[in-house]
Every structure is written in structure tokens, then in C-alpha cells.
N, C-alpha and C positions, 0 to 999 in steps of 0.2 A: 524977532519972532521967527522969521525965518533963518537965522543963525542956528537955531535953539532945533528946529525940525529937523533940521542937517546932519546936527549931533546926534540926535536922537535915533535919526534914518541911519549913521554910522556906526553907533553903539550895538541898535539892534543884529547889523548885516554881523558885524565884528560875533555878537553873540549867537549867532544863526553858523555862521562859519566855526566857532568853538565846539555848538551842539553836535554838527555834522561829525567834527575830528572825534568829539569823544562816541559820537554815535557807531561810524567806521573804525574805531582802533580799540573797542573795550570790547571784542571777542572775534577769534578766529579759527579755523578749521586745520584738522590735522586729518591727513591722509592716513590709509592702512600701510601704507610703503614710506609713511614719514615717522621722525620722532621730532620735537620740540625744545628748546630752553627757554625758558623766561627769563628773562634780564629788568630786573629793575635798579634805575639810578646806574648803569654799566657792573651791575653784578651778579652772577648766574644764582637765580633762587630756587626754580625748581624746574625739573625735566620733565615733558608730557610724554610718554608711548601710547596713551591712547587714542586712537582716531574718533573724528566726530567734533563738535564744536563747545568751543572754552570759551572763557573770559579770561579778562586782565584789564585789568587801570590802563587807561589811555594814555597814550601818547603826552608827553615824551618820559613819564614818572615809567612807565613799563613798555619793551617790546618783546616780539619773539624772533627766534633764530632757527628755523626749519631744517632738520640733514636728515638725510635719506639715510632706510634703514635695509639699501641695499647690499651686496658684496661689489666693491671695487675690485679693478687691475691693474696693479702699475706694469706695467711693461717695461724690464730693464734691458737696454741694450739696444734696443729699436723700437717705430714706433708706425705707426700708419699716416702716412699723409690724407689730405682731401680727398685726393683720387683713389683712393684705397691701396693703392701702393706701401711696399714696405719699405723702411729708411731708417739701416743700420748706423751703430755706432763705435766701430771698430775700439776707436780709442780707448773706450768706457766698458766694452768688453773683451779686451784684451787681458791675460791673467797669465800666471807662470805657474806650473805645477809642481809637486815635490820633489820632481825628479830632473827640474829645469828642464818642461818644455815650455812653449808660448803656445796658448788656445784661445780661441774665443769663443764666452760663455756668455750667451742669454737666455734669459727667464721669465718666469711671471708670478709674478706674488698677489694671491686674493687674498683681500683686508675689509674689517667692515668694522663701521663706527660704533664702540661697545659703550661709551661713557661720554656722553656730547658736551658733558662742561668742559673736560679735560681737553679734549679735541678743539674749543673754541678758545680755552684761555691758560692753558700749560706748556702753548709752545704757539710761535708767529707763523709758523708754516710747518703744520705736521707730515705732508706728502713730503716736503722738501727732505727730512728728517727721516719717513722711512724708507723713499731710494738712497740715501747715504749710508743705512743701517743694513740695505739690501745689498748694495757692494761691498762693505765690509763683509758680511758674511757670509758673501758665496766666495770671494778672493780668500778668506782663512779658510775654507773648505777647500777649494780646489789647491792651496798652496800645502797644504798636509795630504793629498789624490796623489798617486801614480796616473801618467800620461793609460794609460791603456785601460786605467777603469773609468777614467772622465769620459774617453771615447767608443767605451766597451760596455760593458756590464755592472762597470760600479756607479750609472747615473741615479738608480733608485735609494741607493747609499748617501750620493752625493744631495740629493733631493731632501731627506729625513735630516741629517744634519745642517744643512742649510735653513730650512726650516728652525730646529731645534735652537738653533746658535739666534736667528734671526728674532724668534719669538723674545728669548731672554734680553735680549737688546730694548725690544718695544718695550716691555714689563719696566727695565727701569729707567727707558724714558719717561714713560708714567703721559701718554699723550694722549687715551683714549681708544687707541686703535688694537684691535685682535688680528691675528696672521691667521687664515683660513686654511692658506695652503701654499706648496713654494712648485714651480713645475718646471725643468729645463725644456728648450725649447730647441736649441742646438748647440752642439759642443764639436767644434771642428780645429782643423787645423788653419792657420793663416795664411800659407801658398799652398802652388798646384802642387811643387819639388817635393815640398815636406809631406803633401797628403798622399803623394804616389811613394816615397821611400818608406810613411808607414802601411801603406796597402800592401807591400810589399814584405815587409816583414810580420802582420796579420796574416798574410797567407801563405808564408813560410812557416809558422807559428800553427796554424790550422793544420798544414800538412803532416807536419810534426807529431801533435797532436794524433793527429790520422791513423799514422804508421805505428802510433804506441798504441791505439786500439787495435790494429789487427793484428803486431806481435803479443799481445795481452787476451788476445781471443784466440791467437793457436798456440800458445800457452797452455791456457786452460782445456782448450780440446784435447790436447796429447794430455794433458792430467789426469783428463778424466778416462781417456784412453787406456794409460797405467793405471791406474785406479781399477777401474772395469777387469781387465787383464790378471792382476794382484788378488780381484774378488775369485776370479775366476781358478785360477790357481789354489787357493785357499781353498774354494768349493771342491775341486777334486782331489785333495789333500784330505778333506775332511771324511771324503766319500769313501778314498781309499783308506783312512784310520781304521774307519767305523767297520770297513770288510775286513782289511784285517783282524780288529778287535774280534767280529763274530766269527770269522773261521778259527781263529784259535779258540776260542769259545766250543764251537763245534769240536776242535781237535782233540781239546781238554775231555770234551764228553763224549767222543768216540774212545778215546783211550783209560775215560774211568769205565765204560761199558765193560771195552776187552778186556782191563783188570780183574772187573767181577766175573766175568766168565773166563778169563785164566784161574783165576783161584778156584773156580770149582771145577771147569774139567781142564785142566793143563797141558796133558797130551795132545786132545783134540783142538783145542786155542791154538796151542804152538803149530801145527800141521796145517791150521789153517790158514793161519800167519804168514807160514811159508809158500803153500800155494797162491796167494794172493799177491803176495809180493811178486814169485816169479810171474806167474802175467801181467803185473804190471811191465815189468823189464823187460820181459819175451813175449809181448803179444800176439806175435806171429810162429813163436815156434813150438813144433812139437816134444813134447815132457816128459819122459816116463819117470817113473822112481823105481828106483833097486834097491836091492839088500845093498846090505856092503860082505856076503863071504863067500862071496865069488860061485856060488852055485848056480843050481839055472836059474833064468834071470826071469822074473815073472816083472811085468810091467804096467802101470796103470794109465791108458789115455785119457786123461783131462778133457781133451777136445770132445772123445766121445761121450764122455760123464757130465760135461756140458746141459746136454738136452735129455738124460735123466733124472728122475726123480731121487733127489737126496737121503741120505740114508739117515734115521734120527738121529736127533742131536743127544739122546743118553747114551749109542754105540760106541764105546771108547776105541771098539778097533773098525768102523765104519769106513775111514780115507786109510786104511795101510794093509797092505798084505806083503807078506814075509815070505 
């Protein structure tokens, strides 16, 4: 009899303790910052992303497998110890460039868990896989780089295809993990010698540089100088056409005038033609006109007929006397 209670006391505790397991392990909670896999019998059935509380078959027929569905960062090349210190790794970033230099490049690659079956059962160690994936492709990037854009201006270059190269590598690993973004962190040179022989040609390179901008600026001054000069000449060239043009203009029509009044009174035209010319050539001297037959000699001063009233212009013998 009391054999028999003992069983019965260990049957019940045995079924009190099954109740509990399957009480505790047939549902559980998903965070907003988590995702879920369900694993039943060790094989991935379905993914949760939704937060809030699930069920599942107990243990050991179903469990789950919890990853965050934040952004990671591996950190290539160094890493932070306990004390928050930094603790490089030369060896691992040491790299040769196209042009055979030796640099050392590290970086950081944000990745986040896109596919969490893949990630739990397409590979034993998927970080381990994509820091292998990350040195690969930043050493075939920097080993196709010129030394002066690694350490110059070609790091955002260097970044985009690191990246690029980097992503297609994950894709067909096929692990689960998305590349968010790839970031160099420093790219130097390995001794002091080496970093002062190129400081030193960066700033022979700058000055260079320098001296083609300012013979390239008083280039263009003086151009613009001839240029200015070249306008300006043309302008008074054009100025002096255009008077030209209209004085002969003028000329043309001062001498179709005299025409018409040569053709009608011709004596008096001719006479007067003649007077005007000679004051132009003798402005200063005094004029008379004679006969030509040697008798006495009657003469006309100009200077004094000057400030007289003119005699009509139908007078034919008005300017001469004989």
C-alpha cells in the first residue's frame, strides 16, 4: 500500500513537472527590436517579425531562436578593448595599392539580419564569413586605387565600390545578411619616412598646382585685356567709317547742289568757286582781281565785301567788274 502511494506521489510530481514544461514553453514574446524563427524537430518552419506574444508546441517537439533586428558593425582592422581603448591590427590591414604602395586600411561595414533562416542554417558562422568577404573587397579595391587617391580624394570612390563588390559577395553567399553601408576609417601610410616623403611631395604637388592657377589667372587677365583693347579699337574704327561714310555723304551732296547751280548760272558758280577756294588757301591775305589787258587796274576787296550785303544771286555780273 504504501509502495503503491509512492508511485502514485511520483507519477503525479513527474506530471506536474510535464504540465509546467508545456505550461512555460507553448508561447513566447517577441520584442519590437526582435525577429523570431520557429524550429521544429531542428528545422526552420516559420519566421515571426511580429512583436507581442505567440505560441508553439512545447518543448522539445518546437523552440525559438530570437536575432535582433538591429544594424550591426564589424569593425575591420581594429577593435575596442574593455577600457575603451583602440587595438589595431596592422597585419590584417596592411594592403598594396595599384601602384605598389603598402597602406593600412580600416573600415566599418553596417549589416543587418535580412532573412534569419539563412543566417541560422546556410553557414556555421556567418560574421566569420562576412569579415572574410570584407577583406577581400576592400584589398581588390585598394589593389586597382592609385596611392594618392586612397589617401586623397579618391576614399568616397574607394568606399562605393568596396561596398559594391562587397554586397555581390554576400548575395551569393546566400547567408541572410544585407550590407547597409561600408565607411573607411583611416588610410595611412606605415612609417613616419614614408608619411613625411609623401607630405612632401603632396606639397610640392599643391604648390604646383598653385603656381598653374596664378599663371592661368594672369593669362586670362591679359586676354581679357587684348580683348577689351581689340573691342576698343574696332569701336573707333567703326566710329571713324561711319564719319567717313557721312562726310562723303555730305560731299556727294554738296557737290550735286553746286552741280545744279553750275548748270544754271555757271559764271557765277565758277566765280564763286574760285573765291572760296582762295580763302580757303589765303586766309590771311589780301585779294584783288584784275582784268587781264593791262589797263587801269580797278580791284575788288573781298575783305571789305566781307561785311556787306551780297548782291542777288540772278546778278550774273554781281562778283566781277572789268
Amino acid at each position: 500500500m504504501g509502495t503503491r502511494r509512492l508511485m502514485m506521489a511520483i507519477g503525479m510530481a513527474v506530471v506536474g513537472i510535464l504540465l509546467i514544461i508545456v505550461g512555460f514553453t507553448t508561447w513566447y514574446t517577441v520584442d519590437e527590436s526582435e525577429q523570431a524563427v520557429v524550429i521544429t524537430f531542428g528545422n526552420a518552419d516559420a519566421t515571426i517579425t511580429d512583436s507581442g506574444l505567440h505560441f508553439k508546441l512545447p518543448w522539445p517537439i518546437q523552440h525559438v531562436e530570437k536575432l535582433s533586428k538591429e544594424t550591426y558593425s564589424l569593425q575591420f582592422g581594429y577593435k575596442q578593448d574593455a577600457g575603451g581603448e583602440l587595438v589595431s591590427f596592422d597585419k590584417e590591414t596592411k594592403m598594396i595599392t595599384g601602384d605598389e604602395y603598402i597602406v593600412l586600411t580600416d573600415l566599418v561595414v553596417q549589416w543587418k539580419i535580412t532573412e534569419p533562416q539563412k543566417y541560422l542554417f546556410n553557414s556555421q558562422n556567418p560574421k566569420e564569413i562576412l569579415h572574410d568577404a570584407t577583406s577581400a573587397s576592400i584589398r581588390s579595391v585598394i589593389g586597382s586605387s592609385t596611392i594618392d587617391a586612397a589617401l586623397t580624394d579618391g576614399k568616397a570612390e574607394i568606399e562605393a565600390q568596396t561596398r559594391e563588390l562587397l554586397t555581390t559577395l554576400i548575395g551569393k553567399y546566400d547567408i541572410g545578411i544585407a550590407i547597409q553601408g561600408v565607411k573607411l576609417q583611416d588610410v595611412e601610410l606605415p612609417n613616419d619616412e614614408v608619411r613625411a616623403a609623401f607630405t612632401a611631395v603632396t606639397d610640392a604637388r599643391e604648390t604646383k598646382n598653385t603656381k598653374i592657377n596664378e599663371a592661368q589667372k594672369y593669362e586670362n587677365q591679359k586676354k581679357n585685356e587684348a580683348m577689351g583693347e581689340v573691342d576698343a579699337v574696332k569701336s573707333r574704327a567703326l566710329g571713324q567709317k561711319t564719319a567717313r561714310i557721312e562726310q562723303a555723304r555730305g560731299d556727294v551732296a554738296l557737290f550735286s547742289k553746286l552741280h545744279s547751280e553750275y548748270v544754271t548760272n555757271k559764271a557765277i558758280t565758277r566765280q564763286r568757286l574760285v573765291m572760296e577756294t582762295l580763302e580757303q588757301v589765303l586766309p590771311k591775305a589780301k585779294i584783288y582781281i584784275m582784268n587781264d589787258q593791262g589797263e587801269t587796274v580797278k580791284y575788288l576787296p573781298l575783305q571789305q565785301l566781307e561785311n556787306q550785303t551780297p548782291p542777288p544771286a540772278n546778278n550774273e555780273e554781281g562778283g566781277k567788274k572789268e
